[in-house]
C-alpha positions as CSV (number, residue, x, y, z in Angstrom):
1,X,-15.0,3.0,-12.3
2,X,-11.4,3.4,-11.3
3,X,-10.2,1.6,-7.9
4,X,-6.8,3.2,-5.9
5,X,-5.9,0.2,-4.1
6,X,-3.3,2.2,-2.2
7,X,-3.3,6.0,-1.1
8,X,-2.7,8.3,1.4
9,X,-5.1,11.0,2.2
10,X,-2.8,12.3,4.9
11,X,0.0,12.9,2.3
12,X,-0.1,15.8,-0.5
13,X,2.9,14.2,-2.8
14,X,5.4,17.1,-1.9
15,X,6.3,17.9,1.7
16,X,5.1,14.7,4.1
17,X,6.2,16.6,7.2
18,X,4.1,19.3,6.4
19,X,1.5,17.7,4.7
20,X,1.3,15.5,8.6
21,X,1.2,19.2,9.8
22,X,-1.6,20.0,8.2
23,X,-3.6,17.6,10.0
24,X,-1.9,17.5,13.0
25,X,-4.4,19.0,15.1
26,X,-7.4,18.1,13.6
27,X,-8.2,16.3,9.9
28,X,-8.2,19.7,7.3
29,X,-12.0,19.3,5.8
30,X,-11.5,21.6,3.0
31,X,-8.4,20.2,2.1
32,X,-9.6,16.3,1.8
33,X,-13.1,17.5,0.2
34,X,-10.6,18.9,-2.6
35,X,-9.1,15.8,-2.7
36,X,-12.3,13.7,-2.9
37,X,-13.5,16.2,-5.5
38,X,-10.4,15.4,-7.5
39,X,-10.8,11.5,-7.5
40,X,-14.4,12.3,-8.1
41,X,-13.7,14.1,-11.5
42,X,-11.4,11.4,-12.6
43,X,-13.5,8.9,-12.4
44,X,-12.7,7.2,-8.7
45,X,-15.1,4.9,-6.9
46,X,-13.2,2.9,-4.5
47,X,-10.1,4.7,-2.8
48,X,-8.2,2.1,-0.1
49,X,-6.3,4.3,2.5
50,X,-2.3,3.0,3.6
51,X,-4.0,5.1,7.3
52,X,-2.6,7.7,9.3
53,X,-3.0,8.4,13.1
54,X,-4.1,11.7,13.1
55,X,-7.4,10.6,11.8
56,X,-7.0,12.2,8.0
57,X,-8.0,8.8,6.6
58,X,-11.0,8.5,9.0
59,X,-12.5,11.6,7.9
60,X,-12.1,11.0,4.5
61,X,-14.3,8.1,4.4
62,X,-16.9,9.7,6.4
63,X,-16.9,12.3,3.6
64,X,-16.3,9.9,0.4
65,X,-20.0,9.0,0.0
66,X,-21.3,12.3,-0.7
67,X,-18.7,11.9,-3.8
68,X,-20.0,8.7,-4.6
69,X,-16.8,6.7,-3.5
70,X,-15.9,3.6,-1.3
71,X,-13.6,4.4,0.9
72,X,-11.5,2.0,3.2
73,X,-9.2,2.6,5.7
74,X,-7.1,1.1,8.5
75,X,-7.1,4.0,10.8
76,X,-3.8,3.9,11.6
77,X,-1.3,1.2,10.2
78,X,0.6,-1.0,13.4
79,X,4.5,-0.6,13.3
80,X,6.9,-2.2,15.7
81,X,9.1,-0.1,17.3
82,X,12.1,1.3,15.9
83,X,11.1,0.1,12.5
84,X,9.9,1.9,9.2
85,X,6.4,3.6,9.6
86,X,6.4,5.1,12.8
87,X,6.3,8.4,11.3
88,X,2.9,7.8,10.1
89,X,1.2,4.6,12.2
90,X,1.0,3.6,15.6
91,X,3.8,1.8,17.4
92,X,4.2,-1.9,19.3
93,X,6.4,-3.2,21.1
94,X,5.5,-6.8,21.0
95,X,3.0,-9.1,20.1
96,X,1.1,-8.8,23.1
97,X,0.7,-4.6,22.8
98,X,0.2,-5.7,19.0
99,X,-2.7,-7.7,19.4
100,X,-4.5,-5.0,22.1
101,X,-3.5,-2.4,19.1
102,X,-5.7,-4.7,17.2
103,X,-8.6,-5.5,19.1
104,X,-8.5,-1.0,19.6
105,X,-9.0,-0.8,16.0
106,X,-11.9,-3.3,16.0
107,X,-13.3,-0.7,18.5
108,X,-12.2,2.0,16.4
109,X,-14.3,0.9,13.8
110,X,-11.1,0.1,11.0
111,X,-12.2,-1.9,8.0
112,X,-8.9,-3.7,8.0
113,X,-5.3,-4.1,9.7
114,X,-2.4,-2.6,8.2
115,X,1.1,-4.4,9.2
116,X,4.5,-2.7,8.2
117,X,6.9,-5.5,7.8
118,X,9.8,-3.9,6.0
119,X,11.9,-1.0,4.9
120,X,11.9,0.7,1.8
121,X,14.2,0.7,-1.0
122,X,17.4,2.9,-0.7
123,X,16.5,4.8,-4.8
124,X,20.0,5.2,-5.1
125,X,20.9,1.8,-4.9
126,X,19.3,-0.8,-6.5
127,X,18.9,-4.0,-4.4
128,X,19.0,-2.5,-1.2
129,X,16.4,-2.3,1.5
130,X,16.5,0.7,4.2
131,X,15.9,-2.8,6.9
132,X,16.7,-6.3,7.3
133,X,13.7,-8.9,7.0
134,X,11.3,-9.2,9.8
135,X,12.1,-13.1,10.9
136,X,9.5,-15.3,9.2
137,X,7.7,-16.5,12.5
138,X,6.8,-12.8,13.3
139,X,4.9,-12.0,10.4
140,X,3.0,-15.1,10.5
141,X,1.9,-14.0,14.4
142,X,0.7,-10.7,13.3
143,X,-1.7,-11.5,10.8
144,X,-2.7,-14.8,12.6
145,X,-3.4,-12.5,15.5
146,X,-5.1,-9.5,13.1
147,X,-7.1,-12.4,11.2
148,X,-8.4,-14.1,14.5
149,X,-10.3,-10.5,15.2
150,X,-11.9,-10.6,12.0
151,X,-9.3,-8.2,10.2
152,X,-8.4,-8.5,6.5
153,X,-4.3,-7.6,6.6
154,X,-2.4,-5.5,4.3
155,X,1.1,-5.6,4.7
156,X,3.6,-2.9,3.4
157,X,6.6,-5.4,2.1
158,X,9.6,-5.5,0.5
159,X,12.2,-8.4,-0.5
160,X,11.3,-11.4,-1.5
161,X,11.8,-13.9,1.1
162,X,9.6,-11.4,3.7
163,X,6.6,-11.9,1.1
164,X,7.0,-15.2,0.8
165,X,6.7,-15.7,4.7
166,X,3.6,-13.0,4.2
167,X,2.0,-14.7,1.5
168,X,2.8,-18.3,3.2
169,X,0.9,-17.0,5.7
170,X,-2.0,-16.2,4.3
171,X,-1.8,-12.0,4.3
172,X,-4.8,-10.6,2.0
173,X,-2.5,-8.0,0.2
174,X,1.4,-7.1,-0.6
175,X,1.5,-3.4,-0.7
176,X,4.6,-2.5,-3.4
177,X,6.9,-5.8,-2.9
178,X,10.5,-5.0,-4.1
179,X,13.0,-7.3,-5.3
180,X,10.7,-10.5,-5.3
181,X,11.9,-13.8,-6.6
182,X,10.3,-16.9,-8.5
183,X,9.4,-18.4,-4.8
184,X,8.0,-15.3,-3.6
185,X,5.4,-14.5,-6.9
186,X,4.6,-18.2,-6.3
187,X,3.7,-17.8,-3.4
188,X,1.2,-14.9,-3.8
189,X,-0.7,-16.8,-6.5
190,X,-0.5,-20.4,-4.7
191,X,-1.9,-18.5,-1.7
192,X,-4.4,-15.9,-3.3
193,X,-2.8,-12.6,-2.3
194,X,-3.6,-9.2,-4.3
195,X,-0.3,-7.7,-4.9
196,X,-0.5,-3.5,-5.4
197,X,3.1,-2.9,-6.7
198,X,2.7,0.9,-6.5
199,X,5.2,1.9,-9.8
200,X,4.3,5.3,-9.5
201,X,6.5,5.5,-6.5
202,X,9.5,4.5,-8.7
203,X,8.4,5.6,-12.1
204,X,7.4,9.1,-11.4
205,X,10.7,9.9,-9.8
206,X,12.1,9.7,-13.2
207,X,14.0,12.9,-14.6
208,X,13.3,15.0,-11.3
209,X,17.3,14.5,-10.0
210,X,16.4,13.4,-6.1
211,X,17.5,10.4,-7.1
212,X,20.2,8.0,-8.8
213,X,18.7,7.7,-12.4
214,X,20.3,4.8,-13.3
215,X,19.3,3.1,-10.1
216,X,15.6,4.5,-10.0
217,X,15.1,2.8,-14.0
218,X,16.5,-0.3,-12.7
219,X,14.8,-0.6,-9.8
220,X,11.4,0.1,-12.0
221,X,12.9,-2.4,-14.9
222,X,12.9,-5.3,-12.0
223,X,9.3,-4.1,-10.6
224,X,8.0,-3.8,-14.4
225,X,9.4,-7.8,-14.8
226,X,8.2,-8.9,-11.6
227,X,4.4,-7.6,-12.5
228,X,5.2,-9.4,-15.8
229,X,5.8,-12.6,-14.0
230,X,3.1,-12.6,-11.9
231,X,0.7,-11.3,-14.3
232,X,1.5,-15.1,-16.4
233,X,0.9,-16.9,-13.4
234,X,-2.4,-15.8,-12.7
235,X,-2.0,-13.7,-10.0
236,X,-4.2,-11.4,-8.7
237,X,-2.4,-7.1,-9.1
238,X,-4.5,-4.0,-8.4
239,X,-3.9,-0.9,-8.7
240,X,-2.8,1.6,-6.0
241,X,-0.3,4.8,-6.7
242,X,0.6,5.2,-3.0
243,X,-1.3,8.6,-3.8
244,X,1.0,11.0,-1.2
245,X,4.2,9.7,-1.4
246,X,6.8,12.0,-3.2
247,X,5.8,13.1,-6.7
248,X,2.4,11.2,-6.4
249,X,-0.4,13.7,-6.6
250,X,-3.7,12.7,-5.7
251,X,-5.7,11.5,-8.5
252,X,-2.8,10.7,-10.6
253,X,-2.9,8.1,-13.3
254,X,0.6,7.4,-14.1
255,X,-0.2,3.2,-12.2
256,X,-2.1,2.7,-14.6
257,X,0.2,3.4,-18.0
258,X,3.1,1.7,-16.0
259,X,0.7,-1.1,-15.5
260,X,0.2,-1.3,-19.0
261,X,3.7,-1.5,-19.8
262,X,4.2,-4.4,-17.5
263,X,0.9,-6.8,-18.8
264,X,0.1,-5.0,-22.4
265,X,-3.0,-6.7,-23.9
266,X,-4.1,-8.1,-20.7
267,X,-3.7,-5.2,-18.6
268,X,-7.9,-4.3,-18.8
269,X,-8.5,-8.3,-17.6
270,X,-5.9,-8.6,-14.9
271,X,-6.4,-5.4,-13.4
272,X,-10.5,-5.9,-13.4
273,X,-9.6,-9.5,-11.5
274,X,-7.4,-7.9,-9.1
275,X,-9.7,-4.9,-8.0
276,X,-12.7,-7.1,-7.6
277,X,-10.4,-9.2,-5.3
278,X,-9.6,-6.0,-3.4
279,X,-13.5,-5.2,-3.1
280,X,-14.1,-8.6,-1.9
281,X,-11.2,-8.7,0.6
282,X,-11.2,-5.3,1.8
């Protein structure tokens, strides 16, 4: 059985703004059942959603079973105002419309809590976050707050010292962590975090011209490394594609040969430890 640790079933992998307007009214059945029926034939039992607020996600898992898979989702994932994610999630403005976000979701019926703590990278430059790091106190008080209600926490993160203060803080997963460090990847294994690094997102923008190629390879060359690194100390990586995002179909494979080229012969082992991590977490 293969696990997607990280995907959007809001997102189609082309066009996100008309991808959101395909849904925007009301979650396209036929389109997620193709979806589903894709993930099915490839050999998918466990899909983790990155959520949406138009409810895409939600339907999705109330339609997985009758293709045999697990599917989790956050409903939609909790972004403070004026930061990354917006587009997609629902917005707070501090910790106390945070945590009532929170205890909606429990009401909702969300299998987990979804925090956006960062930017993203800026593909043409390597190094360089679209955001400066959420200040380490914060993050600790949203997943204190989303763990208190019962929540599991994913957290979309980038830079090192913003994992660090994530994984210091006990957050269940690191969704793609850019530019991490030796203190950061320590910090994830001392603390039992599953990273999902999410190559695809870098690697598959290779050769298409959207992007600066010499930045894109080194900005995969440092990801590929930092999977290396963490892979040696025993940490726990799953796989995820961020299934949605630009040049990331659906169903698409490509994690799991740039896994390979991170971990080599232990990439079966590690990738086994991390998923069942994921279905225990999540």
């Amino acid at each position: 059985m293969l696990c997607d640790c990280h995907m959007h079933m809001i997102l189609d992998g082309a066009d996100w703004r008309g991808a959101i307007r395909r849904h925007s009214q009301s979650p396209d059945i036929p389109w997620i059942r193709a979806q589903l029926q894709t993930y099915q034939e490839r050999g998918f039992g466990y899909l983790r959603d990155g959520g949406d607020r138009w409810g895409a996600g939600a339907m999705a898992r109330q339609l997985a079973p009758e293709y045999g898979i697990t599917y989790r989702t956050p409903l939609a994932p909790l972004c403070k105002k004026g930061h990354y994610g917006g587009f997609i999630g629902e917005n707070y403005g501090n910790l106390r419309e945070y945590a009532a976000l929170v205890r909606a979701h429990r009401q909702k019926g969300a299998d987990f809590i979804k925090i956006m703590i960062s930017g993203l990278m800026d593909f043409d430059r390597f190094g360089v976050l679209t955001e400066e790091d959420f200040p380490a106190a914060d993050i600790r008080e949203l997943i204190h707050i989303a763990h208190e209600e019962g929540f599991t926490v994913m957290a979309h993160a980038n830079g090192a010292r913003t994992v660090e203060a994530a994984a210091a803080a006990g957050v269940d997963s690191v969704e793609h962590g850019a530019y991490q460090d030796e203190a950061s990847l320590a910090a994830m294994a001392e603390n039992g975090t599953v990273w999902v690094p999410t190559l695809s997102t870098i690697g598959n923008l290779r050769g298409r011209g959207r992007f600066n190629e010499e930045a894109v390879q080194q900005i995969l060359d440092s990801a590929l490394e930092n999977v290396r690194a963490f892979g040696n100390l025993g940490g726990f990586i799953a796989p995820g594609t961020d299934a949605g995002a630009w040049a990331v179909p659906h169903g698409s494979l490509t994690e799991f040969d740039l896994l390979h080229q991170a971990l080599g012969e232990n990439t079966n082992t590690l990738l086994r430890r991390g998923a069942e991590a994921i279905l225990k977490k999540f």
